[in-house]
Each structure stands twice: as C-alpha cells, then as structure tokens.
N, C-alpha and C positions, 0 to 999 in steps of 0.2 A: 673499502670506500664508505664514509659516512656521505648521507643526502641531507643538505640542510633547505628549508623551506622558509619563505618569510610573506608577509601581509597580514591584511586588514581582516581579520578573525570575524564572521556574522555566527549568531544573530549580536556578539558583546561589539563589536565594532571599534577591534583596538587593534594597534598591528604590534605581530609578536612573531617570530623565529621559534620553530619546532627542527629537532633533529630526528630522524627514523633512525629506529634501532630495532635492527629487523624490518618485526612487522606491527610495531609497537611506534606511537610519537612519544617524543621527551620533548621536554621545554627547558633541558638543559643537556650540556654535550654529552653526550655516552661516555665513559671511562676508556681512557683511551685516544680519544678522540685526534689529541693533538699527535698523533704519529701517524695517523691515516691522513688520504686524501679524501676533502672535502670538497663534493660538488654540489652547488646552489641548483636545484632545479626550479623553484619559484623563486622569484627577487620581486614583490611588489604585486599590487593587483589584489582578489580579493579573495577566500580562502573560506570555504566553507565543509561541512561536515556531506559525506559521499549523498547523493543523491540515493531519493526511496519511492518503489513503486509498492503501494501496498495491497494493490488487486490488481496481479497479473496472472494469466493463466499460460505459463511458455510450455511449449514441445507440442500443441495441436491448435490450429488457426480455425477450430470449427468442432464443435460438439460431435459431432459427427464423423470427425478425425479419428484415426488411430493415434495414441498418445506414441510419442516418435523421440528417440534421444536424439539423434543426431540433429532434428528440430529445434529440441531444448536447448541444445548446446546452443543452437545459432542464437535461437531467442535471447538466452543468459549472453551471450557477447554484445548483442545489438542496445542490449542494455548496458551494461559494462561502458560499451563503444560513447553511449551519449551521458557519460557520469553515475547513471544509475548503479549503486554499488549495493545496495540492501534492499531483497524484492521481499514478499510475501507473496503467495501462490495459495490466496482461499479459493481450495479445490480443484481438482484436475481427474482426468479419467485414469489415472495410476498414481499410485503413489511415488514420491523424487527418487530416482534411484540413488544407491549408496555414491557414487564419485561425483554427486553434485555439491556435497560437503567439504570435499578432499580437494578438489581443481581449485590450485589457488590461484587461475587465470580468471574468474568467474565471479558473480557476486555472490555476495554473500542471501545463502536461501532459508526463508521461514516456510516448512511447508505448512498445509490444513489437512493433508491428505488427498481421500475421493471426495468426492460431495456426496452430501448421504440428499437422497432424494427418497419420497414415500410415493405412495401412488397417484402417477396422474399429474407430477410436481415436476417433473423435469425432460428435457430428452429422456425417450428410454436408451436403457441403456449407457449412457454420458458418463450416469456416476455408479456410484453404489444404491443401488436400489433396495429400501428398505421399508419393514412394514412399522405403521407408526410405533406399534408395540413394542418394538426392537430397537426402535431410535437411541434412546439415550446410550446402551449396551454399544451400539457401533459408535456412536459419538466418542463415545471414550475410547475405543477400538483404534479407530482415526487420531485422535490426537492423542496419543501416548507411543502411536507406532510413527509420529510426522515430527514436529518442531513445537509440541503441543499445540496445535491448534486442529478443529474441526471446521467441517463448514457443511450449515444446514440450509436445503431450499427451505426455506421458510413460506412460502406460497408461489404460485405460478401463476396461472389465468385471471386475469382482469375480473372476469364473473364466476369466479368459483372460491371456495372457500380456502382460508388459509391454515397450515399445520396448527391445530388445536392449542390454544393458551396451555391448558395443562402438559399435553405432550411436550409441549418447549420448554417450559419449566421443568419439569422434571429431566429433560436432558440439558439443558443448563446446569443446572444445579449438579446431575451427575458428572461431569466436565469439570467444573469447579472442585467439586471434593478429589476431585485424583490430580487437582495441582495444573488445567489444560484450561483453555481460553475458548470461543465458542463466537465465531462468523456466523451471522445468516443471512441471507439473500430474500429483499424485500421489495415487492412489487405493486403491493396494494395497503389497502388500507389499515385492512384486519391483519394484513405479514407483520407491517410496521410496527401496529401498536402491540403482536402479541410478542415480539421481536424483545422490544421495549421492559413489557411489565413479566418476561422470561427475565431480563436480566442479561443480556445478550452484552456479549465486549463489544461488538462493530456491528453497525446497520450496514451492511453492503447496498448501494442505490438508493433506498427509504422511500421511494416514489411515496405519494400521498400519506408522507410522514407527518399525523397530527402534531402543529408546532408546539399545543398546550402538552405535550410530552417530554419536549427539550429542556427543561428544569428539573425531572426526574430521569432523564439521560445525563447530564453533565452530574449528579449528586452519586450515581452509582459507577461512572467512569466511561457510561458507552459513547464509543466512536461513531462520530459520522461520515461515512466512504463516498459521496454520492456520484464519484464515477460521472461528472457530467462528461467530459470528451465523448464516451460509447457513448450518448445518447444524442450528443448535440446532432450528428450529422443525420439521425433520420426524424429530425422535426420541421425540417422543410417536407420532408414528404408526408408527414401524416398533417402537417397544414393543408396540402393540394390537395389529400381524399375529401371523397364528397361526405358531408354532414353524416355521425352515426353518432351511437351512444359509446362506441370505443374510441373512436378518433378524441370524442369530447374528454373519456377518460386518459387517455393518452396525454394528449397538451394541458390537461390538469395537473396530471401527476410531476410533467416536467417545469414546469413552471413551478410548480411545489419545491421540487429538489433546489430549485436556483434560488426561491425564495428562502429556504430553509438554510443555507448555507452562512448566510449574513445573520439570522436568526439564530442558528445555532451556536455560530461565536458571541452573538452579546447574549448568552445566557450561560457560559461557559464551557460547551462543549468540544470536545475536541474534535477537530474537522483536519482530514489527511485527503492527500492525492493520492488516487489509483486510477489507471486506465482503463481495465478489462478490454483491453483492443488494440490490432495491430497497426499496423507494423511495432515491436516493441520497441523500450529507448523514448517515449513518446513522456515524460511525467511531466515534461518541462509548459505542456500544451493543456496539460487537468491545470498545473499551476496557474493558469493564464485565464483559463473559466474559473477559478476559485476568487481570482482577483475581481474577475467581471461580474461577478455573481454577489459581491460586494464584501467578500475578507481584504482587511486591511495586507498592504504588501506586506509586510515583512511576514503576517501570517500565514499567507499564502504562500512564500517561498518555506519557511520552513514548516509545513504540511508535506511539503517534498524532500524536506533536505533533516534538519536538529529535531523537530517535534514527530516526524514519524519516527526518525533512530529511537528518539529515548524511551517511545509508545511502544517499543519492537525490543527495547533492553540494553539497546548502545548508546555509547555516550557521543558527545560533542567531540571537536577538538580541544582537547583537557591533555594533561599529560598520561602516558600510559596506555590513551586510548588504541584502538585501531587505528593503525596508520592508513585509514582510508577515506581521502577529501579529493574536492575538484577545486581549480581556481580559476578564475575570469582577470581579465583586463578590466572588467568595468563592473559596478556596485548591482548584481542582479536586483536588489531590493528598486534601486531608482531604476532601473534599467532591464524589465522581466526581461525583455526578448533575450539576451546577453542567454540564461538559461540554459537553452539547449545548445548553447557552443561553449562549453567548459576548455581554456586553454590548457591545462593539465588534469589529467585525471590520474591517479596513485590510488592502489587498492592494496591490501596486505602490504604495504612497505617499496611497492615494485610503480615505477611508470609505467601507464599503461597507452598513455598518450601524452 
C-alpha cells in the first residue's frame, strides 16, 4: 500500500500531494505505484513539518529522580502523542540509552548527554559533576558519546558567581574542534553574558540576558531557548513573596526573558521552543508565550515546527525528507490554539494518530 497525503504546506503556504515511501516523502508516486493500493490519509487542511521540543528532559520529572526508561519511554510517547516528533534532551542524569534511536514508535532524539555541572552549580548529584579544570575534557566526553551535543551549567545562584569566561571558552572552543555543539544553562547575568562572548550554540532560559548582546549572538549563530512555559507559572508566586532583593531579582530576570524574545527576533536571532517541564507533549503552549512575548505568528509556530527541524539538521516537508508531519483542519499560523490538536500525526512513514 502507498499513503498519499495532500494540503496546504507551512511555513511556503501552497497545497501539494506527497507520497511516503517507506519512511521517506516524495512529491512524486514511487515506481510502481499504479499496481498498489493507494490510501489518502490527508485530503486537505494544513500540513506541517513534525513538531520540536528543543529543551526537554524525559525519563525523570525531578532532579532528584532516578533517571527511569520506562519513564522515558512514556515521556518520548506523550510527546509523539501531541505531534512532537523531534526532541532535544540538553542534559539528563544518564545518558539516552541505545533503543531510544532504534524504537521507530518514538521520536526522533538529540541527546546532550549528563549535564556537566562544577561546584556548587547544580543539584548534587543530578548531573556529572565536574571540576572546572576538567570541564572542556568531559564536554567533549558528553557530546561525542550523545548526538553531539553537551550541556553546561553555566551558573546557578542568583548571588553567586558564574562558570568563569575563560573556562567556557575554552570548553567551547574544545566542543567545536571535535565537530559537537555546546548548550548552557543561564540564569544570571554574568552565565548569560559569559554564555555569549564563550560562543555558546544555545542560551538555555538567558534570564537577565544583556539585550546589547543579541547582535553578537544572532552574527555568530547562538540560539535563544528562553523556556518561558517552566517559568511562567511561578511568577504569580514570587509576585505574592514579601519585598527582597531575590524576589526583585527574580521578576527582573523574567520579564528580561519575555522582553528579550521580540528583541531578539528583530535583531536576528534565532528564538526556538522548549519546555523543560511536564507533563510532556506541551510545545504547543512555549508556542503560545513566544507569540505573546511578541514573535510574529508564523515565527513562533515554526520555533516549534521548520525552524527548530532545520536548527537540529532536518529538513522541511521537501521531497526525500523524513516522512514525519502533523496536519490540522485549520491554519495553526491564524489559529495558535489548533496547535496542540494535530489531526494526524505520521512519523517514519507510519500513522501514529
């Protein structure tokens, strides 16, 4: 049996017919074709490239978790389940075991590894815990044994000092010469900017991300992740605490991130959805704060959808591609909410809903 597929292609906004072959689309019949049976699983509606969460942490709902497969599995499904078909996983308390590549039920995974944390930077214990001096040596450690990528705490505490400029540089830099890519996790001000002038691929959060930076971020290629969904829901509560100099820090930094978001698209940087928070499956909802935080729709849908794939190394719906899209009844660009209720979802070539 050939599957043939038809609509309105985003972000080009033309309607075209793809056939899956295999696990592969064509934008013409496969050879052969006319002696099989053909079943139309899309006729119409709106057809986009598979959904991406690019900061999810599946298989433990808490630092303090054991890293759990059968967890993982559920996680990698619930994502799957709501379109998400290409995660990225900057860091986790184990490294992806081998059949999370193989399960063609699942999406597809970029890992980072552990998280390298240095002293005093993270949960103990959480990640790989390591001394600044050894940093770059496990960076590359990490992403050469993951999907090339690393992921460093880059700072921790509100009032404490962040991973030294030179140490990030120099594991930067050592990351880049072995061909791997380089997450770090920024919470202040000094993580941000040393994040930055490291050379960092992705700002994970960027709290009190100086904006006079985002023209030498968008020049050298760094992403911006800023993860508002994990933040939004505890800014009603640090509003109710009584007056401090954290609380002050705190609603600075968040209000930074949502300012920085509209900032950082008209300076050209590239701004993706990640959650870092469960329940997984959730991307469609960062989509929704990237919109309200002031990206233009269609940018903010593909932060989710074509501009993380192609950030991540996949392509659009194009021929040859992965045969892995969602399609909606209705135009998610004019219509966010539509989003998180994808009427078909197809990943490797198979319906998966």
């Amino acid at each position: 049996m050939i599957m043939r597929i038809r609509g309105v292609v985003l972000p080009e906004r033309q309607e075209r017919t793809f056939w899956i072959d295999g696990e592969r689309l064509r934008t013409a019949p496969p050879a052969g074709t006319a002696s099989k049976r053909v079943e139309t699983v899309v006729d119409g509606g709106w057809l986009l490239p598979g959904l991406v969460d690019v900061h999810t942490h599946p298989g433990a709902e808490s630092p303090d978790d054991t890293f759990d497969e059968v967890l993982l599995r559920r996680h990698l499904s619930e994502h799957r389940d709501a379109g998400v078909l290409l995660v990225r996983t900057p860091g986790t308390a184990a490294r992806m075991p081998a059949w999370v590549d193989s399960d063609t039920e699942l999406p597809r995974v970029r890992s980072a590894g552990r998280w390298l944390a240095t002293p005093g930077r993270f949960f103990p214990g959480a990640g790989r815990d390591i001394a600044e001096r050894d940093l770059a040596g496990a960076a590359v450690e990490e992403a050469t044994a993951s999907s090339g990528w690393c992921k460093v705490i880059g700072d921790w505490r509100w009032d404490e000092p962040a991973v030294p400029l030179d140490v990030l540089k120099a594991t930067v830099e050592a990351v880049h010469a072995a061909g791997g890519r380089v997450a770090v996790h920024c919470q202040t001000g000094e993580g941000s900017r040393n994040a930055v002038l490291a050379g960092a691929d992705s700002l994970e959060h960027g709290m009190h991300l100086d904006p006079d930076l985002l023209d030498l971020m968008a020049a050298q290629g760094t992403a911006y992740i800023p993860t508002l969904s994990a933040f939004a829901g505890n800014a009603d509560v640090w509003r109710g605490r009584e007056s401090s100099a954290k609380r002050s820090n705190w609603l600075l930094g968040w209000q930074g991130m949502i300012d920085n978001v509209r900032l950082a698209h008209e300076a050209g940087v590239t701004v993706l959805a990640g959650t870092d928070t469960f329940p997984c499956g959730t991307v469609a909802t960062e989509a929704q704060w990237l919109l309200r935080a002031g990206l233009p729709a269609e940018e903010a849908l593909g932060a989710a959808s074509w501009t993380a794939r192609h950030w991540l190394g996949l392509p659009g719906l194009t021929d040859g591609a992965p045969a892995d899209l969602v399609a909606y009844d209705h135009d998610p660009v004019t219509e966010p909410g539509v989003l998180a209720r994808p009427t078909r979802v197809i990943l490797r070539g198979r319906v998966m809903r």
